[in-house]
C-alpha positions as CSV (number, residue, x, y, z in Angstrom):
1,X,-1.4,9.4,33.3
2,X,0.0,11.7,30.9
3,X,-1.6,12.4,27.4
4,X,0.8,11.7,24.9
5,X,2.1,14.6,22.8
6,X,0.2,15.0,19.0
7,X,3.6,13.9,17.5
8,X,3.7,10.6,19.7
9,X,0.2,9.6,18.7
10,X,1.1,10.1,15.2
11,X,3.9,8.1,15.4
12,X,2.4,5.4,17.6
13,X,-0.9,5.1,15.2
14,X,1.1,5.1,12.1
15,X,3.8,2.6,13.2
16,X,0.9,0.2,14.8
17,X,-0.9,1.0,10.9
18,X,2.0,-0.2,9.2
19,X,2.6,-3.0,11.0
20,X,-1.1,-4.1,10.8
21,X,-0.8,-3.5,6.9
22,X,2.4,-5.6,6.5
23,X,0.4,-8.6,8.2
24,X,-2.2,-8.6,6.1
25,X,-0.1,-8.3,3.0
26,X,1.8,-11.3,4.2
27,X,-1.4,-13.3,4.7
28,X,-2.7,-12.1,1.6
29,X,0.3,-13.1,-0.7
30,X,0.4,-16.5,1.6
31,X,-3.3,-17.1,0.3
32,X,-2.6,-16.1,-3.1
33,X,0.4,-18.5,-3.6
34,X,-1.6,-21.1,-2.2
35,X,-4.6,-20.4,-4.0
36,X,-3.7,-19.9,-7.4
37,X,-2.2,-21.6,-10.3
38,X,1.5,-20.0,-11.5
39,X,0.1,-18.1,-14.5
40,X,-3.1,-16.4,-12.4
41,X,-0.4,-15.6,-9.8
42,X,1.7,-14.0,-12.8
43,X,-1.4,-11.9,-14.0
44,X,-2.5,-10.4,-10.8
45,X,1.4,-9.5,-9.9
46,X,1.4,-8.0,-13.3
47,X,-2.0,-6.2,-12.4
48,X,-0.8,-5.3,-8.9
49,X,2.3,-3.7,-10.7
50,X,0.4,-1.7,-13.6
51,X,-2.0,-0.9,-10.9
52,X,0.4,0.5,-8.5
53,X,2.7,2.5,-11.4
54,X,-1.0,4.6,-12.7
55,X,-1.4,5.6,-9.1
56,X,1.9,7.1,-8.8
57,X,1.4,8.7,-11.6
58,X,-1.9,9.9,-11.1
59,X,-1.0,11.6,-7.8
60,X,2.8,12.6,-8.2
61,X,4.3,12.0,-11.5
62,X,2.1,13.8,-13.8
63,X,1.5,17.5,-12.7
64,X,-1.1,19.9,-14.8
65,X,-0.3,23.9,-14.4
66,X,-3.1,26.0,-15.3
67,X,-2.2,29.3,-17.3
68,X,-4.6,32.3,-16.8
């Protein structure tokens, strides 16, 4: 059998990834729903949010330049 090209296991590892990741946030919300009251569900969405909004802009959206 043929080894697969580098681009082809790339793409075959990152789509199996992502699906894999999508599963386990769908079982993870599921839980959470069930889980917890309205308001605690509220808080860590809220958290979740913040959360995901300081990492964008800790890796994309705030740039430093140095000057020499």
């Amino acid at each position: 059998m043929k080894r697969l090209s580098r681009f082809k296991r790339g793409f075959v590892s990152t789509f199996a990834l992502d699906i894999v990741a999508r599963g386990m946030s769908a079982l993870t919300l599921d839980l959470l729903l069930r889980a917890l009251d309205v308001e605690d569900f509220a808080f860590i969405v809220l958290l979740f949010n913040v959360g995901r909004f300081l990492g964008s802009a800790a890796t994309g959206g705030i740039r430093l330049r140095y000057t020499r």
